[in-house]
N, C-alpha and C positions, 0 to 999 in steps of 0.2 A: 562525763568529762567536758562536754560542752557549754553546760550550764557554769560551769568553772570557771572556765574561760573567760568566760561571756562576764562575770562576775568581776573578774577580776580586769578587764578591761576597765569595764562600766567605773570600777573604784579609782582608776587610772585618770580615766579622764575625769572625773567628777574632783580629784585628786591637784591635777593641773590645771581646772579651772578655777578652784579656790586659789592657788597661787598667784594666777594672775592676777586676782580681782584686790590682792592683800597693795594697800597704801605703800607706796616705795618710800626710802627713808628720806629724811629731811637731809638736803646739802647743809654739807658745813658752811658756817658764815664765816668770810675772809677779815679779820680783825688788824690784821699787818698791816696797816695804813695807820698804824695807833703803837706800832711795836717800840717807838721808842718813847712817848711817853712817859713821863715821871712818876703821874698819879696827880692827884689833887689834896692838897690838905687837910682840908675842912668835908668833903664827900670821897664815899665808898668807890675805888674802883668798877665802874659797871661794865670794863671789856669782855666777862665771860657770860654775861646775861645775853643772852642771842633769842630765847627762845620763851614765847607770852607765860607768863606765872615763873618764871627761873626767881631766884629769891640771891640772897648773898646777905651774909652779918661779917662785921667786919669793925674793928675797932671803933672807926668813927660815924656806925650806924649800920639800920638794916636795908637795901634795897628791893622793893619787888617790881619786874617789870612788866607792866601794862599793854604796852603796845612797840612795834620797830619798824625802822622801814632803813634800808640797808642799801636802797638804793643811791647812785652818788650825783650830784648833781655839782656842772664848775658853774661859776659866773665868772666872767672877764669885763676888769673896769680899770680902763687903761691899760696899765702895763701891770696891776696887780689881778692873777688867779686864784679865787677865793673856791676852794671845794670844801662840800657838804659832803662826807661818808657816811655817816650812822642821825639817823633821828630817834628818838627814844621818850617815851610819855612812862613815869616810875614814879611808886609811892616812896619818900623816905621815911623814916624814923630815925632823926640824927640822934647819937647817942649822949646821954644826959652835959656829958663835958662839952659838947659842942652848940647846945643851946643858946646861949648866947650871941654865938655867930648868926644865927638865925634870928636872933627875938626879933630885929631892927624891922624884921620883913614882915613876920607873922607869930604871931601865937600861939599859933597848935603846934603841936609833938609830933604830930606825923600830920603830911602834906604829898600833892602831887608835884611833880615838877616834868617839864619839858626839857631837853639836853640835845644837844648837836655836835659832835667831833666834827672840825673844821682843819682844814692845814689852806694857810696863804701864804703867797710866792710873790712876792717882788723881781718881775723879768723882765723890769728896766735897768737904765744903768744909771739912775739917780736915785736917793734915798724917797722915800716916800711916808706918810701918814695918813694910818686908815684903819679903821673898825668893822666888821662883821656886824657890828648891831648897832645901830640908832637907836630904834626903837623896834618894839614888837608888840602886834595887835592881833585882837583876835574878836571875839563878839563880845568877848565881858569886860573892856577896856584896851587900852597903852599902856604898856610897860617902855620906860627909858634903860639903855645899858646901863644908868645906875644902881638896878637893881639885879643885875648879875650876879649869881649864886659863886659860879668855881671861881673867877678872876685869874684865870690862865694865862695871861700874859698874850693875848691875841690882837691887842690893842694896842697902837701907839707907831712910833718910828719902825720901818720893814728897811733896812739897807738893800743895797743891788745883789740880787741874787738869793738875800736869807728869807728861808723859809719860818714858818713859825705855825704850830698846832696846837691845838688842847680843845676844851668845851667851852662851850657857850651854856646855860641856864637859866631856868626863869621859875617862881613857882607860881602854880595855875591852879585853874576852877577843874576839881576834878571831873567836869563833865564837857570840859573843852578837847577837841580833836585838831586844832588845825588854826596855824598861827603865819602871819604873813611878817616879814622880818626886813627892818631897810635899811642898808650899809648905813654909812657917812660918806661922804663924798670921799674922792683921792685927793690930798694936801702934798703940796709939795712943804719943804722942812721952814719956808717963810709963811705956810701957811694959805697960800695963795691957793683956790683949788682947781684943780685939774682935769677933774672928770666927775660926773655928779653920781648920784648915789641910785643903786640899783635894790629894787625888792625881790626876795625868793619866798617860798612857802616849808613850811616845819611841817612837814602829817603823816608822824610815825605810823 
């Protein structure tokens, strides 16, 4: 009867230490910062891509995601709050009808791209003008916001009080990690500017 025991102990705890040792699951990733969101025209929805290899096909192309960093980061330049929610490094392959929108930039059929969900807040009480992105560098060049992928409407006049979200994009050297990104200065609506232009880092 002892040896039973003893047995069945022994299976016990060999039992609960396996359990302990088992990887606990992955937190969900909070995406609600993006819940009202439109979508973007010309690119694939990426808000259920959370997690490295998630993949998505969807009308206007396939996405697979590479890399993310979910951490949020604000800048404050003047009286406008620029926050950074999501950074994301993702291959796409836009679909054949969407080619075009792409040729101006590059060639290939499938490419890398960097992306950044941004929301900025105007918390002054005069109208202002301001951009998320001048420019963006990394080691294999300058990129100017003219080469902006989504064209979310994150640019331009912010009135007192409105907010305004969407992405920012760029397509990149698929062996780049890490891109340093610098506003445009705050404009008051003559133009005049107001506060100079701040740099953050992109390193999904």
């Amino acid at each position: 009867m002892r040896p039973l025991l003893l047995l069945c102990v022994t299976a016990l705890l060999l039992l609960t230490g396996c359990q302990q040792n088992e990887p606990k699951a992955t937190a969900e990733i909070d995406t609600s910062y993006a819940k009202t969101y439109d979508g973007n025209p010309q690119i694939p929805d990426d808000r259920t891509l959370t997690k490295i290899g998630d993949t998505l096909q969807a009308e206007k192309g396939f996405l697979t995601l590479e890399a993310a960093n979910f951490q949020t980061e604000t800048i404050h330049i003047a009286d406008v709050t620029l926050t950074v929610h999501d950074t994301k490094r993702m291959t796409l392959e836009p679909d054949y009808s969407m080619m075009d929108y792409f040729h101006m930039l590059t060639e290939e059929t499938e490419f890398s791209i960097v992306k950044a969900f941004v929301t900025i807040k105007n918390e002054g009480k005069e109208p202002v003008v301001f951009s998320p992105v001048a420019q963006i560098e990394s080691t294999h060049g300058i990129q100017t916001y003219e080469r902006d992928i989504y064209l979310d409407d994150v640019t331009g006049k912010i009135n007192p009080g409105e907010t305004k979200q969407g992405n920012i994009g760029y397509i990149i050297d698929p062996e780049e990690n890490k891109w340093t990104v610098q506003t445009t200065p705050v404009y008051d609506v003559h133009e005049k500017s107001i506060a100079h232009p701040k740099t953050y880092t992109l390193q999904p």
